[in-house]
N, C-alpha and C positions, 0 to 999 in steps of 0.2 A: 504494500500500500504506500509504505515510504517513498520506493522507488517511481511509483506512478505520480506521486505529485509532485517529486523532484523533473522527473520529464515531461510537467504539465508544465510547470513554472519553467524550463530551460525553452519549449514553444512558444511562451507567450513572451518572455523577453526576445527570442529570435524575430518574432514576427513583427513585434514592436521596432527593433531595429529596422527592420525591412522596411518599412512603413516611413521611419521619418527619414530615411537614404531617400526613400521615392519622394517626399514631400519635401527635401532637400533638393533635391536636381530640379525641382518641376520651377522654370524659366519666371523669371518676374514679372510682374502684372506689366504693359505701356501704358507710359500717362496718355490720358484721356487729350490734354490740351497740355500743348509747349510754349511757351514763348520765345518768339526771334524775334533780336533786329536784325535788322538789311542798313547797309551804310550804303552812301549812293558817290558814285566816284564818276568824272568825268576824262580830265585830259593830265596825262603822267606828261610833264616837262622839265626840259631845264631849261627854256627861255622867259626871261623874269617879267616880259612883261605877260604870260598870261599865265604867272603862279598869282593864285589871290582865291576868288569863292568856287571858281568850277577848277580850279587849278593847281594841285600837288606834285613836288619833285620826287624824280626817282628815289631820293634819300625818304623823304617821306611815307612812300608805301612801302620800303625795304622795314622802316622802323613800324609800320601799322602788322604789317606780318611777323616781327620779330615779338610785336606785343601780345601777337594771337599763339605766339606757339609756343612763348617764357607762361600762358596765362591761361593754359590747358584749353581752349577755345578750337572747336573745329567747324569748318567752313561748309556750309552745305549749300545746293542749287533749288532750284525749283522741282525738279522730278522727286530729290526726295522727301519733299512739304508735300508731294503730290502723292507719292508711296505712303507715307505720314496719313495723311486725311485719305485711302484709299481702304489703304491694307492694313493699318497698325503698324508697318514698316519702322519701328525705332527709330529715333533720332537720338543723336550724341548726347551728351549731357550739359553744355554749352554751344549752342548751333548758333553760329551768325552766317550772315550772308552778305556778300561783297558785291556788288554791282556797277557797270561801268556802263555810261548810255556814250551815245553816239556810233562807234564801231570808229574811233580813232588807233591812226598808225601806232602810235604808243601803245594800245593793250597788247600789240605784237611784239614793238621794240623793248619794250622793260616790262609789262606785266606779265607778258607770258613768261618771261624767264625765271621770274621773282615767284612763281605758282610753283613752277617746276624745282626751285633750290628751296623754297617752304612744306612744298607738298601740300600746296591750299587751293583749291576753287575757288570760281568766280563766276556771274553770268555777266556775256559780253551783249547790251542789244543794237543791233546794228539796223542802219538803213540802207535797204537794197536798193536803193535808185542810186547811192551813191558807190554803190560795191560794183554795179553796173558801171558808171561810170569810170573809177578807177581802176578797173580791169582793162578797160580798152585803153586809156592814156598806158598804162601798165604796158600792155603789150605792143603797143604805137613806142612805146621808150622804154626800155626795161630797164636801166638804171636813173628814171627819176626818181625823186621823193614827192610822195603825194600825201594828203591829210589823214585821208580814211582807208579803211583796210580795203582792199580789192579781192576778190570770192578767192581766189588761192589762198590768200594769208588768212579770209574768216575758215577758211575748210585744216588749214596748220592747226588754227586754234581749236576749232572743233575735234578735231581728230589727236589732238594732246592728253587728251584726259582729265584736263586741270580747267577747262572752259565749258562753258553752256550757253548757244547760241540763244538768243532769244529778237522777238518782234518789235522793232521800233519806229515801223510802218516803211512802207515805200518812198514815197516823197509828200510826208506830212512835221518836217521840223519848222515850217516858216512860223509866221506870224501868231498866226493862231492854234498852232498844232493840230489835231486832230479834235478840233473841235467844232462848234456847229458855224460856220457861217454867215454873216447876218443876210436876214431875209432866205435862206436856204430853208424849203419844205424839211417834214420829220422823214420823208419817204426820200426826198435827194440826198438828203447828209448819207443817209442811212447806204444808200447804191455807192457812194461816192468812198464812204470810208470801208464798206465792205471790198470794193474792188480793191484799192490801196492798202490792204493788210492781204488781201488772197494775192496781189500781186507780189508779197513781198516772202509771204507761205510758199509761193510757188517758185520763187528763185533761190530761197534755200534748199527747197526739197531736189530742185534742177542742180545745184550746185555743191550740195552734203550727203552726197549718196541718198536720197530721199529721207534725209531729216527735217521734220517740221516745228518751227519752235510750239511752246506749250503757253508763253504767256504774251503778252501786251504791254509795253514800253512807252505810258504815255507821254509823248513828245512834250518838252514845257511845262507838264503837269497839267495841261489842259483834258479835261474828258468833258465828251458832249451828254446831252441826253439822251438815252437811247445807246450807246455807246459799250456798253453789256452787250448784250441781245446782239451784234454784227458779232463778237470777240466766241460769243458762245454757239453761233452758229457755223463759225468756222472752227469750230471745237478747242479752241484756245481755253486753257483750264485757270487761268489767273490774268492778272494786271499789276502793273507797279505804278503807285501815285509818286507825287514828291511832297505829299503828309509828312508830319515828324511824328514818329512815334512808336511802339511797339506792338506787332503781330502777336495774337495770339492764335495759335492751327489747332486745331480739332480735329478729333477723328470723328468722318462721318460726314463732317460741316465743310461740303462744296464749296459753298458762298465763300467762308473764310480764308481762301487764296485770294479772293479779287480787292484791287483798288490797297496792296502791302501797301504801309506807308515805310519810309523810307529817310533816314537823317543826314543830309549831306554833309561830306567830308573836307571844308576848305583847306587853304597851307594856313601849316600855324595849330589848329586843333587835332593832336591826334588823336585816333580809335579810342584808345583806352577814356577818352574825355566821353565817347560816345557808348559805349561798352559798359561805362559803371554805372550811367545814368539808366541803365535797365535792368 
């Protein structure tokens, strides 16, 4: 009888063991909601007259990188905010996001390089009217220098690893960005900016092995009304404003990619000034 409740009691502590090994390994719940910021960057120079609010020197994003990787900080893009609100796809434990509008020569000449010796991501958004453009001057001259990236050097970046191409319309940076026009019907904006972002879908997807960006780059910070609704019927899954402020992503909650806001980066204020403030 001894013996039998001796090998009762040696079962129920084995099995106990067993039990919290299993409830030991079993993976940690994903937060429901993350928060990111997105920093907003435009043109890496060293010509002094255009370092000032849209304008950082290459020492300067070398030090905003140096601040993300001394400050356990890791970079992530849009696909995976979009994996995130999809799938429950984890994100890091400190996710910021780095942004650079235009599709200036510089996110080739210094930031790509500076991605590749950090090991950080960015999303670059660029305009295909202008990528058109400096492709043909490009192959008209092939040792000029021109402002903006031309479709070879956006397909380098794309194809690095360390970049994420994104939509910053076809030729919508003038005056009023992609915004309504005055006296422009809801029905002509609407033709007008749909064609000028499918035109700009269609030369990346012509030009990146048929990659199609996922978000909207609004030029100036300007969004129209109705302005959604074109972005979502062309299946584009977010927006970036020029808001200040902090994303909160959801799982589940669609809506919560559109309209990031976004705190810009000028010389003078680095990351870490915009990194603690969240």
């Amino acid at each position: 009888m001894k013996n039998k409740i001796l090998l009762l009691a040696c079962i129920t502590i084995l099995l106990a063991a067993g039990a919290e090994k299993v409830l030991g390994e079993a993976p940690a719940e994903t937060a429901a909601e993350v928060k990111v910021p997105v920093v907003m960057y435009h043109l890496v120079t060293e010509r002094q007259k255009y370092i000032g609010k849209y304008g950082i020197t290459p020492a300067e994003l070398r030090a905003d990188l140096e601040y993300l990787r001394d400050n356990s900080y890791d970079t992530v893009v849009m696909q995976d905010l979009i994996n995130f609100v999809d799938h429950g796809t984890p994100l890091p434990p400190n996710p910021i996001m780095l942004t650079f509008d235009d599709g200036n020569y510089s996110d080739f000449e210094y930031l790509l390089p500076l991605l590749r010796e950090f090991d950080k991501k960015a999303v670059v958004a660029i305009i295909s009217g202008a990528a058109d453009k400096y492709t043909k001057m490009e192959a008209e001259n092939p040792k000029g220098r021109y402002p903006n990236l031309s479709w070879p050097q956006v397909k380098l970046l794309h194809e690095s690893g360390h970049v994420e191409i994104q939509n910053h319309s076809h030729d919508l940076h003038g005056k009023n960005g992609s915004g309504k026009r005055k006296g422009e019907t809801a029905e002509a904006y609407y033709s007008r900016l749909f064609a000028d972002l499918k035109k700009m879908q269609d030369g990346c997807k012509s030009n990146l092995n048929g990659y199609s960006p996922t978000a909207f780059v609004y030029p100036l910070g300007v969004i129209g009304e109705g302005s959604q609704d074109v972005l979502t019927e062309l299946g584009l899954r977010g927006s970036f404003s020029c808001q200040e402020g902090i994303n909160v992503i959801r799982q589940g909650d669609r809506d919560c990619l559109f309209l990031l806001k976004r705190t810009n980066r000028p010389s003078g204020r680095g990351i870490e000034n915009i990194a603690k403030k969240y």
